[in-house]
C-alpha positions in Angstrom: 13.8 23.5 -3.0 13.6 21.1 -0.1 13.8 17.2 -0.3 15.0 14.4 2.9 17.0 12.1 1.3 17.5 8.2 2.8 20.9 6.8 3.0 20.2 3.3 3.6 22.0 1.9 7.1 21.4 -1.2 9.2 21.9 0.6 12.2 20.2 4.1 12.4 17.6 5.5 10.8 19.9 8.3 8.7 17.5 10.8 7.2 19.0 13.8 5.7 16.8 17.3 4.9 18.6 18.8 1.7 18.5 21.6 -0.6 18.3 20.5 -4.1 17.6 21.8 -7.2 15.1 20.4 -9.7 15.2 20.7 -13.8 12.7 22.2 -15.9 10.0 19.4 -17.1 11.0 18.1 -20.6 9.0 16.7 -23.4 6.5 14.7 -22.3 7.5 15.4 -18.3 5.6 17.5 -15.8 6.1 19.1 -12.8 4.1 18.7 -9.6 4.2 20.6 -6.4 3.9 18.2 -4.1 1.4 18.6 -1.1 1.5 15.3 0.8 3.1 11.8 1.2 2.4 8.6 2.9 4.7 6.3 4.3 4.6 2.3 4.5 6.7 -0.4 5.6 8.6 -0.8 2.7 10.3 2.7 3.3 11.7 1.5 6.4 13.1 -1.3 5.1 14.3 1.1 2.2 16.1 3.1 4.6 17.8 0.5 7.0 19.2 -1.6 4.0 16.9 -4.7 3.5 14.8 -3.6 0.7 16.4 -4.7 -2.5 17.4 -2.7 -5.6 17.6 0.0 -3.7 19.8 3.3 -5.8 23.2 3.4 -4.6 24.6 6.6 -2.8 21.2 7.2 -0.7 17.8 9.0 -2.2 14.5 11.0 -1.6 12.6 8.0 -0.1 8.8 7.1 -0.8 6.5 5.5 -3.4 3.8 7.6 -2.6 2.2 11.2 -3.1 -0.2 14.1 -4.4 0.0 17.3 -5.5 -0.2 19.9 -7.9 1.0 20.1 -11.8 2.5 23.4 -12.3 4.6 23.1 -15.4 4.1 21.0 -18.5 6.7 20.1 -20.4 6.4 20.1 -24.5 3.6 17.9 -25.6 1.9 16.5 -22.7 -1.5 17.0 -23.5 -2.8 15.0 -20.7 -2.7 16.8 -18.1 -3.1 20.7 -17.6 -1.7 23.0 -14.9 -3.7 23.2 -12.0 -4.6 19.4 -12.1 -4.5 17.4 -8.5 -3.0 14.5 -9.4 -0.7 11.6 -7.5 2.0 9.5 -9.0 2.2 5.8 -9.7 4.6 3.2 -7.7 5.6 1.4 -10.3 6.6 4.9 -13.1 5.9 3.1 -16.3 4.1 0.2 -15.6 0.7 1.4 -17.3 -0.8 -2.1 -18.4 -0.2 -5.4 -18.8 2.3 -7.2 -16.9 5.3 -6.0 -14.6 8.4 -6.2 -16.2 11.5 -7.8 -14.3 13.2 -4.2 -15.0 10.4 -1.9 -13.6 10.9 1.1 -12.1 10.3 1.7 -8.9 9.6 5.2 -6.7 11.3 5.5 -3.8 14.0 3.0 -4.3 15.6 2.3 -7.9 14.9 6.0 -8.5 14.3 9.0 -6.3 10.7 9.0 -4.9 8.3 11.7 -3.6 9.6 12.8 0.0 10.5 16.2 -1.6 8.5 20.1 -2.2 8.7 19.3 -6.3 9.0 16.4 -8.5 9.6 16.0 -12.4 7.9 12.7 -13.4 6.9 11.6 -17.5 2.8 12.4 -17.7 2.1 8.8 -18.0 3.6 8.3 -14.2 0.7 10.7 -12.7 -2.9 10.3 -12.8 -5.7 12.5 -11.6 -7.4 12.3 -8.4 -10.8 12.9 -6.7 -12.0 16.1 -5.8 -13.6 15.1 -2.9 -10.3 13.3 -1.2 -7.8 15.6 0.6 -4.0 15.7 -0.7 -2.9 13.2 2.3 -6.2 10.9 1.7 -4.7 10.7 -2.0 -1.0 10.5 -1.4 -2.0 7.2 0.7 -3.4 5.7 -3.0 -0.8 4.4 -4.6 0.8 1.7 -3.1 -1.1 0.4 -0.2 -4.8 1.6 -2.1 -3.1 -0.5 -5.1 -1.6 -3.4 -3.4 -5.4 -4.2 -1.7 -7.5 -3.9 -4.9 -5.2 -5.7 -7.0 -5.5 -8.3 -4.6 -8.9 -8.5 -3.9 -10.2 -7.4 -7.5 -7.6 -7.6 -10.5 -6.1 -10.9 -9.1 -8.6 -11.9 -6.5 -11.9 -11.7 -8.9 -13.7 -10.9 -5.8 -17.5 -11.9 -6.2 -20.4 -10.7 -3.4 -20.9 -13.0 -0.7 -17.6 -13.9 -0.7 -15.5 -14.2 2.6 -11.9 -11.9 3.0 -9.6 -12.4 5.5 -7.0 -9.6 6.2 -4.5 -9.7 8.7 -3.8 -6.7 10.7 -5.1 -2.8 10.7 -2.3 -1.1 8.6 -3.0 0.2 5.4 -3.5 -2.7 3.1 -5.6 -3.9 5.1 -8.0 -1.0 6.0 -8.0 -0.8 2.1 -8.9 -4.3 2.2 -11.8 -3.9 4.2 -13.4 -0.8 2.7 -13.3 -2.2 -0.7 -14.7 -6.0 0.3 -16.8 -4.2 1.7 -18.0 -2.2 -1.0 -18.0 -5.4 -3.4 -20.6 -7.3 -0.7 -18.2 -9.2 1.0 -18.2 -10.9 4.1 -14.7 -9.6 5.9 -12.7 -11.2 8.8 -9.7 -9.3 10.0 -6.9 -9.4 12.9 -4.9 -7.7 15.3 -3.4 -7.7 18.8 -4.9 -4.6 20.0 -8.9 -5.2 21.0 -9.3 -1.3 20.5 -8.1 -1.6 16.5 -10.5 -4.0 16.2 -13.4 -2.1 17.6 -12.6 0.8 15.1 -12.2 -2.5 12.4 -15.7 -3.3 13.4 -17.1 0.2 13.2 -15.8 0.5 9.6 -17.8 -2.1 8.9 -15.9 -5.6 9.7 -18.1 -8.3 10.0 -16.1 -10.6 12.5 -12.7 -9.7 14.4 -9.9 -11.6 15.7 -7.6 -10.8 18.5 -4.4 -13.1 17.3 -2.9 -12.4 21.2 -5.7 -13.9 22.9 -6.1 -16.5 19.9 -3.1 -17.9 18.7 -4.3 -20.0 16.6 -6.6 -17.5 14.4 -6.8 -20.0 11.3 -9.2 -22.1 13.2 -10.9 -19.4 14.2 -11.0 -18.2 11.3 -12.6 -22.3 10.2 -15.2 -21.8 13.5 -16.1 -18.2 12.4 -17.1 -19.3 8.8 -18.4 -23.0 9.8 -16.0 -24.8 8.3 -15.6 -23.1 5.1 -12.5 -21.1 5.4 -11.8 -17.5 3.7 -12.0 -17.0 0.2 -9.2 -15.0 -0.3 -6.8 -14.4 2.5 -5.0 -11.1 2.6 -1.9 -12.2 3.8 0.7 -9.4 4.8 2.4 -11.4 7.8 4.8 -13.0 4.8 6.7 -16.4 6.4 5.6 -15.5 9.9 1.8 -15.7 9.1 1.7 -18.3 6.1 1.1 -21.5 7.5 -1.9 -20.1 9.4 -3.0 -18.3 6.2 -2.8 -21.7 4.5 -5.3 -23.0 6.9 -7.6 -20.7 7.4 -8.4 -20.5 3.4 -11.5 -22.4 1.2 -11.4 -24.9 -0.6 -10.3 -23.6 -3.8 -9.4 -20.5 -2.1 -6.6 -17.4 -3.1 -4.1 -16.4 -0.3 -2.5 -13.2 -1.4 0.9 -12.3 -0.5 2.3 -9.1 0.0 4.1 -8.6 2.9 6.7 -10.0 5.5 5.6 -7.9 8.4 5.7 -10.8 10.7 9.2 -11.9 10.2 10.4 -15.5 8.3 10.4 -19.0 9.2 11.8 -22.2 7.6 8.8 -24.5 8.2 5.9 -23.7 5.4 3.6 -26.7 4.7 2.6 -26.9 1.5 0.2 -29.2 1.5 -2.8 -27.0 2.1 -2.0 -25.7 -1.2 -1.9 -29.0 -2.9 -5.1 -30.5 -1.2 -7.0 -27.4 -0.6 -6.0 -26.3 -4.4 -5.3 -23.0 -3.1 -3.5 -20.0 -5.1 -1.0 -18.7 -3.9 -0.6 -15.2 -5.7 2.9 -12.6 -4.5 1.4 -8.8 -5.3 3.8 -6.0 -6.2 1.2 -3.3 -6.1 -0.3 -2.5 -9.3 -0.3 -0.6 -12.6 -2.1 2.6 -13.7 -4.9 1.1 -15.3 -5.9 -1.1 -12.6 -5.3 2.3 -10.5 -8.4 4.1 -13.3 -10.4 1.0 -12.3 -9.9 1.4 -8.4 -10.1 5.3 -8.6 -14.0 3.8 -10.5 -14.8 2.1 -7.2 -13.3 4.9 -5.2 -15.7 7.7 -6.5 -18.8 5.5 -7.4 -19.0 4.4 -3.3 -17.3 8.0 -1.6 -14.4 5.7 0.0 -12.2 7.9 2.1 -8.9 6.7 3.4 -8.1 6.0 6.7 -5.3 8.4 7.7 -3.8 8.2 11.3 -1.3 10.6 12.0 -0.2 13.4 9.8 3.3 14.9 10.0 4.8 18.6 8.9 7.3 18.2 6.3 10.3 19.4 9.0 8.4 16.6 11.6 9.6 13.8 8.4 12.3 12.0 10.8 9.1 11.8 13.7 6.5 9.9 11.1 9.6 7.2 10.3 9.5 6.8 14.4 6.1 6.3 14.3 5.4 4.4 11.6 8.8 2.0 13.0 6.7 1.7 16.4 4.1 0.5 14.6 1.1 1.4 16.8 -0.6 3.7 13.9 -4.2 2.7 12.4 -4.2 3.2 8.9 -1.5 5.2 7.5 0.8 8.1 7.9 1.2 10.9 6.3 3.5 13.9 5.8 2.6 17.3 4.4 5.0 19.0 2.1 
């Protein structure tokens, strides 16, 4: 069996395809052929040394895929062979809240990046009929990360305004399920051709942040005054300020990213006399993916997938997905 393995390095980009062998599925484990992956940001900052907690020694890299169950370990009941199914990025987080210890795919243990897995039953639930393999491998992280936000944490109601920043996969997500839940939906990005294909998804009002710097009063003008009700905000330090600003009164500004780098000079004060909430995501667990997978089915809501990448092509998708230039996400078939 195949897997690319990571070794983390400042430097270089130092992927590795391997021969490995796998164990047999023990109680309570099962097996999954895997068919596709999807990458995000967080698996290039995995593999050049910035993402913390990441398992010593180098690993199979990525959070996120689907495939096939075909070997059940001794009483798992939940699943039977032949079942699609993708894995959670958080393995045992099924309800409740994250623990400090939580495990994570793809960087405190071995992720997804490889032909066969072994995972515990309750780390893999079942997916659509209707979505491809690398539709469904793109679920678990950035699928997660936008629904939390926007319904588990965000309590999204209709007529609502969202404001997501940038056309990567959070916040394509973002947009199709606003959109779903009646939501009015602003987003960003430098490129006026993303923003066309934004609009044709259904965004109600775009924002070119080149050609308007200062977005968050845009952002004021566009919704007379008012601001966004809950801000998507995967810029991190870079973005925040602006976030602030452009947010209600009595807004949420999510954060789960630092895609547009760090600075030292956050205001607070829209926080304090705005009474904003300001709420850090780390994906989400498996019931809140049951209540997503709901939405998913109920309104046919395909994801957006870019680029797709043979398994031997793995070290090409890192490029591209480093270059940033991609629309959605990547994926990789196994």
């Amino acid at each position: 069996m195949k897997a690319w393995k990571v070794i983390p390095n400042e430097t270089k980009l130092d992927l590795q395809s391997q021969d490995v062998s796998l164990r047999d599925p023990a109680e309570g484990e099962v097996r999954v052929r895997i068919h596709a992956t999807s990458l995000n940001k967080r698996d290039l900052m995995v593999a050049n040394g910035t993402y913390p907690g990441v398992k010593e020694g180098g690993l199979v890299p990525l959070s996120d895929g689907a495939g096939e169950v075909v070997a059940l370990g001794e009483g798992v009941d939940s699943l039977e062979l032949g079942d699609r199914v993708a894995n959670l990025f958080w393995r045992d987080w099924i309800e409740g809240h994250l623990a400090a210890d939580s495990i994570a795919m793809g960087a405190s243990v071995d992720g997804v990046l490889s032909e066969e897995i072994v995972l515990p039953a309750h780390a893999l639930i079942k997916i659509p009929d209707f979505l491809s393999f690398e539709e469904a491998a793109t679920l678990p992280c950035a699928a997660l990360t936008a629904w939390n936000a926007l319904m588990e944490t965000g309590n999204l109601k209709p007529g609502q305004t969202v404001l997501t920043l940038g056309t990567g996969g959070v916040s394509l997500f973002a947009l199709q399920f606003a959109k779903a839940a009646g939501a009015t939906v602003i987003i960003t990005s430098s490129r006026d051709e993303k923003l066309a294909r934004a609009k044709a998804m259904g965004a109600d009002m775009v924002i070119n942040y080149r050609i308007t710097p200062d977005w968050a009063a845009e952002v004021q003008r566009l919704t007379d005054g008012k601001g966004a009700d809950v801000v998507i905000e995967t810029g991190g330090p870079g973005t925040l300020n602006q976030s602030l600003e452009a947010a209600a009164f009595g807004g949420q500004v999510t954060m789960i990213g630092v895609q547009a780098g760090v600075s030292e000079n956050i205001s607070p004060l829209p926080i304090l006399f705005k009474k904003l909430r300001l709420q850090g995501i780390m994906v989400g667990n498996k019931k809140m993916f049951e209540n997503m997978l709901a939405q998913i089915i109920r309104h046919k809501i395909r994801p957006i997938v870019d680029q797709v990448f043979s398994f031997e092509d793995t070290a090409k998708a890192f490029k591209t997905m480093e270059a940033a230039n991609h629309f959605g996400k990547i994926a990789i078939l196994s």
